[in-house]
Steps between C-alpha positions, in 0.01 A plus 500: 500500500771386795753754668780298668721585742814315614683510846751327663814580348812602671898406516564183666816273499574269279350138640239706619059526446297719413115506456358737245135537478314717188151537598232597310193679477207607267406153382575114605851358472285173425443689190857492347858296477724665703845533427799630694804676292825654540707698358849588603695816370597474066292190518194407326197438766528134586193287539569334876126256577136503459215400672175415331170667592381211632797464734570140387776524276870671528777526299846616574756580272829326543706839685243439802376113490573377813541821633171726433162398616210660366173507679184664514234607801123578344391643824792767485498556101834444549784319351863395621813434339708314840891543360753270742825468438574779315834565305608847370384430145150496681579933498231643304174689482218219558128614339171288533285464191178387407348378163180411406601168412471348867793203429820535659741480244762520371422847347676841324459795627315638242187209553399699860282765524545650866816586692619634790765756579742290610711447827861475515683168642883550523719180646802601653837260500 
């Protein structure tokens, strides 16, 4: 089993970064695909980008391609969702996830086993 916990959220204006992080303990991320989500108020959650176990393989969706970089640091257990540029559509609860399945994607919500509680990004105009 693998408790997460994400960080790094805040309100920041629009154009701006921000660096979440949702690190993990009780087992290996190496172990799982990773997955970050969001989910924004009377929306369904929203599958963002993935990382493999392995670390060699992403995938974005298209609301964050070019945008979002996912990456991953073994020594930390730790994994990173980097957000530039953000617009106000970027508002939402973002969650980390992990599934047993260590590929990165594209993936429902309902295919990972682990989450975290969440950390709120808002994007100001």
């Amino acid at each position: 089993q693998v408790q997460l916990v994400e960080s790094g959220g805040g309100l920041v204006q629009a154009g701006g970064s921000l660096r979440l992080s949702c690190a993990a303990s009780g087992r290996s991320l190496s172990s799982y695909g990773m997955g970050w989500f969001r989910q924004a108020p009377r929306k369904e959650r929203e599958f963002v980008g993935g990382i493999s176990g392995s670390g060699g393989t992403r995938y974005y969706a298209a609301s964050g391609r070019g945008r979002f970089t996912i990456s991953g640091d073994n020594a930390k257990n730790t994994v990173y969702l980097q957000m530039n540029s953000l617009k106000p559509e970027d508002t939402a609860v973002y969650y980390c996830a992990a599934r047993f399945r260590p590929t990165a994607g594209p993936a429902g919500a309902y295919e990972y086993d682990y989450w975290g509680q969440g950390t709120q990004v808002t994007v100001s105009s």
